[in-house]
C-alpha positions as CSV (number, residue, x, y, z in Angstrom):
1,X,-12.3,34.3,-60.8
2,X,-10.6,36.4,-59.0
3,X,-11.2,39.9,-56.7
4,X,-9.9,42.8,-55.0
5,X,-10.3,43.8,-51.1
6,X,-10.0,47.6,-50.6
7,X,-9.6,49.5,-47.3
8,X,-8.3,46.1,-46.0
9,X,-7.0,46.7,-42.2
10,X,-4.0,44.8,-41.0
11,X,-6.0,42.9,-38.7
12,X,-8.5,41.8,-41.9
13,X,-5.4,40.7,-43.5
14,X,-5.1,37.1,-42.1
15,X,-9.0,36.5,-42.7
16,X,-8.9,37.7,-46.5
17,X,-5.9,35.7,-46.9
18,X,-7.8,32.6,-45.2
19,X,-10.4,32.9,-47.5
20,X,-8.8,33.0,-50.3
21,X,-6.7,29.8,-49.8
22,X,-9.7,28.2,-48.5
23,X,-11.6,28.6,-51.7
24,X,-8.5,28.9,-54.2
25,X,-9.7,32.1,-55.3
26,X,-7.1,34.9,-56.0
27,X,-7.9,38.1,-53.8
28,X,-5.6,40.8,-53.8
29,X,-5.4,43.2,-50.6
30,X,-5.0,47.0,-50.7
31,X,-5.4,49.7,-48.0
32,X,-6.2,52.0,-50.5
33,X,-9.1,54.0,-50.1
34,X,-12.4,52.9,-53.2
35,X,-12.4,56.5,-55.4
36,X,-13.0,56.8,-58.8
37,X,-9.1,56.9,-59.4
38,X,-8.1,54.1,-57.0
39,X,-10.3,51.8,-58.5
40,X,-8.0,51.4,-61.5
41,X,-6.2,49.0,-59.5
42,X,-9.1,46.9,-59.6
43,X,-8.7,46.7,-63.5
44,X,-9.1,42.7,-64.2
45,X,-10.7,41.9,-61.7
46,X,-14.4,40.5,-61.4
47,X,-15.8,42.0,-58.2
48,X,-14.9,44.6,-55.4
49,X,-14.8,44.0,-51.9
50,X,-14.9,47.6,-49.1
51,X,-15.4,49.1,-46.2
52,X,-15.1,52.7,-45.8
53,X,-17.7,55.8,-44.3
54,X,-16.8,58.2,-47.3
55,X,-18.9,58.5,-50.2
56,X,-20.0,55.4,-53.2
57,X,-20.4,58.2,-55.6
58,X,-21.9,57.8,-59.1
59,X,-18.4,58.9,-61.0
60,X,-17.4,55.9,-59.1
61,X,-19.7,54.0,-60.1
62,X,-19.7,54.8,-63.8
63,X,-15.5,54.0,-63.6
64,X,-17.0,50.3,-62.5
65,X,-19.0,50.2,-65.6
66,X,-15.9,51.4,-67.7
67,X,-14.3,48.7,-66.1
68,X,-17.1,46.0,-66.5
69,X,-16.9,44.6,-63.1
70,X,-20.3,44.0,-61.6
71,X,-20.0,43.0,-58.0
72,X,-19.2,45.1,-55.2
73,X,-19.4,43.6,-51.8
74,X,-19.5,45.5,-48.5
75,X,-17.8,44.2,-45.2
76,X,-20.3,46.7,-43.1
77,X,-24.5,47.2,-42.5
78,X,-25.1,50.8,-43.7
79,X,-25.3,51.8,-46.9
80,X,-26.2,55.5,-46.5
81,X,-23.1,56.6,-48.4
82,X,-23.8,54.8,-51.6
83,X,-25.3,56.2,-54.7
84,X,-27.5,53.1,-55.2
85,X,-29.6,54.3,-57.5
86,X,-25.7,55.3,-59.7
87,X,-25.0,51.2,-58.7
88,X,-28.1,50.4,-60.6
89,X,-27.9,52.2,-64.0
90,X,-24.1,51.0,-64.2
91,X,-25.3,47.2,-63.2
92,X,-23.2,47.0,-60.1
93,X,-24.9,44.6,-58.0
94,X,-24.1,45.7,-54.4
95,X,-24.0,43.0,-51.6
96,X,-23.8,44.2,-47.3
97,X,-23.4,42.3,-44.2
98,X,-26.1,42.7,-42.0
99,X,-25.6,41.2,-39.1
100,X,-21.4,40.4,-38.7
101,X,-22.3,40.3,-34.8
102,X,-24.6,43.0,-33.3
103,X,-23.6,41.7,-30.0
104,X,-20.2,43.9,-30.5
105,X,-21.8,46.6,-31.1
106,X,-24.5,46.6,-28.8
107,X,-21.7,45.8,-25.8
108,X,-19.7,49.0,-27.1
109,X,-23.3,50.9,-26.1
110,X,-23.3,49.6,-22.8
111,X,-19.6,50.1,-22.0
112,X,-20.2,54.1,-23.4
113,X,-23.3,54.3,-21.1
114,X,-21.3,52.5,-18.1
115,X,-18.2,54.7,-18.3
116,X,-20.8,57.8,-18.4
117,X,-23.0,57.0,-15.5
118,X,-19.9,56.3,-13.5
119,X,-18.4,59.5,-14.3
120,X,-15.5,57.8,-15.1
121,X,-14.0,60.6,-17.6
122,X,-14.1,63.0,-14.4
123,X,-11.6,60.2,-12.5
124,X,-9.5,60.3,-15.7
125,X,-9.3,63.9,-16.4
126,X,-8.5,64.8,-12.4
127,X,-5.4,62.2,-13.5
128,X,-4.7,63.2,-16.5
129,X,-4.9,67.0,-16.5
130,X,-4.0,67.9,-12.7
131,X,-1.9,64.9,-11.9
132,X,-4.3,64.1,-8.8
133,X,-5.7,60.3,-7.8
134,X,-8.2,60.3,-4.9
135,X,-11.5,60.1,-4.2
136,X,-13.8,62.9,-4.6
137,X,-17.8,63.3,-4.3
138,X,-18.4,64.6,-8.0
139,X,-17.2,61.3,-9.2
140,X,-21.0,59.6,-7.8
141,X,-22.6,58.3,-10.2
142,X,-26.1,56.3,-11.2
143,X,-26.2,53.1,-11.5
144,X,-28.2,51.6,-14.6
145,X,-30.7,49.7,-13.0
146,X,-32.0,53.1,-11.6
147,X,-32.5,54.7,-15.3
148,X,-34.6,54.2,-18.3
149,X,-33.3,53.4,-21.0
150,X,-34.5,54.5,-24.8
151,X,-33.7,52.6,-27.5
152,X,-34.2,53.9,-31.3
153,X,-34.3,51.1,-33.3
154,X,-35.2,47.4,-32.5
155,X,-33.4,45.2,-35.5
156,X,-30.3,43.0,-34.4
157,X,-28.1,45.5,-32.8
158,X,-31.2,47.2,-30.8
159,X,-32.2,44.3,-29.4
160,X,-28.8,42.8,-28.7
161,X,-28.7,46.0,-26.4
162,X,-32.0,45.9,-25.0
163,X,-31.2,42.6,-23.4
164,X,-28.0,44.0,-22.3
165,X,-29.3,46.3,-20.3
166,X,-32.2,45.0,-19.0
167,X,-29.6,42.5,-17.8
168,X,-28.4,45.1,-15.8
169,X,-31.7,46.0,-14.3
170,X,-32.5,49.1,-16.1
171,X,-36.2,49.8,-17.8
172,X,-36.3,50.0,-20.9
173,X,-38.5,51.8,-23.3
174,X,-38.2,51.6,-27.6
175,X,-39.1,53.2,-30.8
176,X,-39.1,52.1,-33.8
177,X,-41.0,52.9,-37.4
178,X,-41.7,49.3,-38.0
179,X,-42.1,47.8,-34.6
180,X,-41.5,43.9,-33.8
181,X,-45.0,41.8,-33.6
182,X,-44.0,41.2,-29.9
183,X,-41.3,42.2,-27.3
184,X,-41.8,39.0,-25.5
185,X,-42.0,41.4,-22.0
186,X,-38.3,42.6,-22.8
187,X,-39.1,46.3,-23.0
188,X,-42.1,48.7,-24.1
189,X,-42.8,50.5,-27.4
190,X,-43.8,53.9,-27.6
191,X,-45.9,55.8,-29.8
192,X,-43.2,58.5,-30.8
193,X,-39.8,59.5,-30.3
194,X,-40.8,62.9,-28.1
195,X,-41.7,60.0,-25.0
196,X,-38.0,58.7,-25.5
197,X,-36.6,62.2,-25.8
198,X,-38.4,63.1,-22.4
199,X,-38.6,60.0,-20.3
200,X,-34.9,58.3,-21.1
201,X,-31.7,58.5,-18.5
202,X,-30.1,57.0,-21.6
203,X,-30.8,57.2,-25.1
204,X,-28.9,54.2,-27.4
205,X,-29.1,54.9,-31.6
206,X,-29.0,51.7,-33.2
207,X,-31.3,53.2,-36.3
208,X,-30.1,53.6,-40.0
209,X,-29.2,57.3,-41.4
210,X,-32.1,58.1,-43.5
211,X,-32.8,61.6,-45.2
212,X,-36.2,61.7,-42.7
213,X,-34.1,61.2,-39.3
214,X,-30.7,63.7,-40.7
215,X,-29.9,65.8,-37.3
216,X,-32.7,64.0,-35.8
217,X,-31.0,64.8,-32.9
218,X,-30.7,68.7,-32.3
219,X,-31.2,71.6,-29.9
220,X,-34.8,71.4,-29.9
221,X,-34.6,67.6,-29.2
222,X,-31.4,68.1,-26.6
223,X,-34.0,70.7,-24.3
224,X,-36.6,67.9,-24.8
225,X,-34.3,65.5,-22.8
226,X,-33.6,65.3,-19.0
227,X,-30.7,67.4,-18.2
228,X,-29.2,64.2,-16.4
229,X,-29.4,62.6,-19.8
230,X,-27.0,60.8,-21.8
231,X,-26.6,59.8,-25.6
232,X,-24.9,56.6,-27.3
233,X,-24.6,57.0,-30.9
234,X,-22.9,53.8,-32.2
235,X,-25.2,54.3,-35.4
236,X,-24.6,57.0,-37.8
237,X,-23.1,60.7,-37.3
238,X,-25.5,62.2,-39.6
239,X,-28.4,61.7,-37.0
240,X,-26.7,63.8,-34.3
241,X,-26.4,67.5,-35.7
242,X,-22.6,68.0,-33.9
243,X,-22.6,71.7,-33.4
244,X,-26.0,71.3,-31.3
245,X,-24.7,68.2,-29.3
246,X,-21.6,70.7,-28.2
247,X,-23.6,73.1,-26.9
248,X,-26.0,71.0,-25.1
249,X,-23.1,69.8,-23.0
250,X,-21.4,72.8,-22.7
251,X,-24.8,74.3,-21.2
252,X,-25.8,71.3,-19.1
253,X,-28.8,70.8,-21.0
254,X,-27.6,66.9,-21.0
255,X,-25.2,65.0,-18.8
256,X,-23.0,63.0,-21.5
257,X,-22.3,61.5,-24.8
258,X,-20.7,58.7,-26.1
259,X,-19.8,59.1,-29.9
260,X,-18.4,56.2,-32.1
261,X,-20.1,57.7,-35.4
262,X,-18.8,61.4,-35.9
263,X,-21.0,63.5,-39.1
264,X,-18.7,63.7,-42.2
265,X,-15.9,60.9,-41.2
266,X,-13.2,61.4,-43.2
267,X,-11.3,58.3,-45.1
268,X,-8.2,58.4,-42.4
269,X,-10.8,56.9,-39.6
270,X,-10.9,53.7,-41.3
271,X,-7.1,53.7,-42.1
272,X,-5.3,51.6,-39.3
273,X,-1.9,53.2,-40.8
274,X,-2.4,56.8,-40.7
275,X,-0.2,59.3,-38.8
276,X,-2.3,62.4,-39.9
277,X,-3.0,64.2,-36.4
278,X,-6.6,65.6,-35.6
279,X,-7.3,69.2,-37.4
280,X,-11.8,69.0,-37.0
281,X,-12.6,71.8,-34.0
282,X,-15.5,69.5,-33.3
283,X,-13.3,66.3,-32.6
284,X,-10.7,68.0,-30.7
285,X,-13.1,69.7,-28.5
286,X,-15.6,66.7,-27.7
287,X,-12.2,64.8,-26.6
288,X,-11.6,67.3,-24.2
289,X,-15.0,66.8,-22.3
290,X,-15.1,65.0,-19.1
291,X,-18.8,64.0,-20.0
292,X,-17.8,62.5,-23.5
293,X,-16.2,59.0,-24.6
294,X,-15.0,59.5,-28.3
295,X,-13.9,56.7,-30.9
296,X,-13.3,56.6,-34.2
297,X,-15.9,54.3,-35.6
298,X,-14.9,51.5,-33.4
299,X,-17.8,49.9,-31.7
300,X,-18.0,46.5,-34.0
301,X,-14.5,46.1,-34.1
302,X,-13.9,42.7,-32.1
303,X,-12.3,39.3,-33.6
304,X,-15.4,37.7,-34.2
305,X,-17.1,40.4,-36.2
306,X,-13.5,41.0,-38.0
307,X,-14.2,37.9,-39.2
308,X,-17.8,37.6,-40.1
309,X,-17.6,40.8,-41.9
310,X,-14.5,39.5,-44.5
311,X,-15.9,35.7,-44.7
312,X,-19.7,37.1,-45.6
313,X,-18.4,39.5,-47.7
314,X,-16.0,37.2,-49.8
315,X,-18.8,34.8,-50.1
316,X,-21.4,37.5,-51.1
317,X,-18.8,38.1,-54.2
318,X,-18.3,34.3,-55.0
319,X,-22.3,33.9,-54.9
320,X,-22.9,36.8,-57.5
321,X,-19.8,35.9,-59.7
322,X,-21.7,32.7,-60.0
323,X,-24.8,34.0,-61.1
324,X,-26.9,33.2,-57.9
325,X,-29.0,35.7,-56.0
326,X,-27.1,36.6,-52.3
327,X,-29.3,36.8,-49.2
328,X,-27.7,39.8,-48.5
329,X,-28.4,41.9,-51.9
330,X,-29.2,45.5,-51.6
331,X,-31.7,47.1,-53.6
């Protein structure tokens, strides 16, 4: 037995490396980006282990089949960007890792939403830009436990911030398609997301990219929302529509955004050794607003959910290589 680790950080390294010794299994590590032309590498092996934002596509999928390896493991949750349906006809069982620590993530939220209601990107541009470093009153902001907070989405990560913040004081108000049997007084569902668009101070994705909920968020939604509103999108780009989101800052018609999941993410955001410099219009001008915290795809990344995500994931190969049915199968 033995397996590949693509898209392996340098910071995965020393866990991959763990696990192999720990299990005396051979796994090779590669930075290499999965495509159907990088996966000749994976020749010999018996199962795939990745993490990247770019595209599972069938041709891919088909070059596993050539191939005859049958196991690809994830190291992330979302699984948006796979052909599944390609996975299946070329009998590529595909493992994820659903829950590598929702507490990262959900902290990552509440840090973007703190930084924002504390106009702390004004403070850092009047640095920054004009060389100046003193008090002035545009820099009062909100404090949380004065807001209402709307969360989309209630599995791990949702409700990992939903105690978060109602740590911090604030209200909070959810949505989700398949609600929890009970909140246990934490926070209060509502019937549809136009409430959350209308009543939240803040408004937290922590919600799967579906086709249904693709630019969920757009310029009809962003002149729904209080103009002293600000979004956290820690989930997936493809729910914000980007071109509406820059206009509804530019025009006031909300307060702030904080953006760790960016539509179409290109393979470089997920390469800790790239030097290619920023070229997207969108990027450059988001991380030029005042109002706007921007990061690549970063919210989980702590030790402990470095971790998780490589040990599950190892283990998810090992399980189907031995012809047992992982918890964590996706179908």
């Amino acid at each position: 037995m033995k397996f590949i680790a693509y898209n392996v950080r340098d910071d995965e390294i020393p866990f991959v490396e763990k696990w192999g010794k720990d299990h005396h299994i051979e796994v090779t590590s590669t930075t290499t980006t999965l495509t159907a032309e990088t996966i000749n590498d994976a020749d010999g092996f018996d199962g795939i282990s990745c993490l990247q934002t770019i595209p599972y596509s069938q041709e891919l999928f088909e070059r596993f089949h050539e191939l005859g390896i049958k196991y690809l493991s994830l190291r992330n949750v979302g699984v948006d960007n796979v052909d599944l349906q390609a996975a299946k006809v070329n009998g590529v069982q595909i493992t994820n890792v659903p829950a590598y620590s929702p507490e990262s993530i959900a902290e990552f939220a509440v840090m973007m939403a703190l930084y924002l209601s504390r106009k702390v990107g004004y403070m850092q541009q009047q640095l920054q830009e004009r060389h100046e470093f003193h008090f002035s009153p545009d820099f009062m902001g909100r404090l949380i436990s004065e807001q209402t907070v709307g969360i989309i989405g209630t599995g791990r990560i949702g409700r990992s911030a939903i105690r978060l913040f109602r740590g911090l004081g604030a209200k909070v108000i959810a949505y989700d398609k398949y609600p929890l049997k009970s909140t246990n007084g934490e926070f209060e569902y509502v019937d549809d997301l136009k409430t959350i668009f209308e009543q939240s101070d803040i408004i937290s994705l922590h919600m799967p990219a579906t086709k249904e909920n693709q630019h969920l968020f757009n310029h009809e939604v962003f002149e729904m929302m209080k103009d002293n509103a600000i979004l956290i999108n820690t989930a997936r780009g493809a729910i914000v529509n980007t071109s509406d989101l820059i206009f509804a800052l530019e025009s006031g018609e909300i307060a702030g955004a904080g953006i760790d999941a960016l539509e179409n993410e290109s393979a470089d955001l997920q390469d800790s050794r790239s030097t290619k410099k920023i070229t997207d219009s969108d990027v450059i001008k988001l991380s030029m607003m005042p109002n706007v915290i921007l990061t690549p795809h970063s919210a989980f990344h702590t030790s402990e959910s470095v971790k998780n995500m490589v040990t599950i994931s190892m283990d998810n190969l090992k399980t189907m290589f031995n012809g047992v049915r992982p918890n964590d199968l996706v179908e």
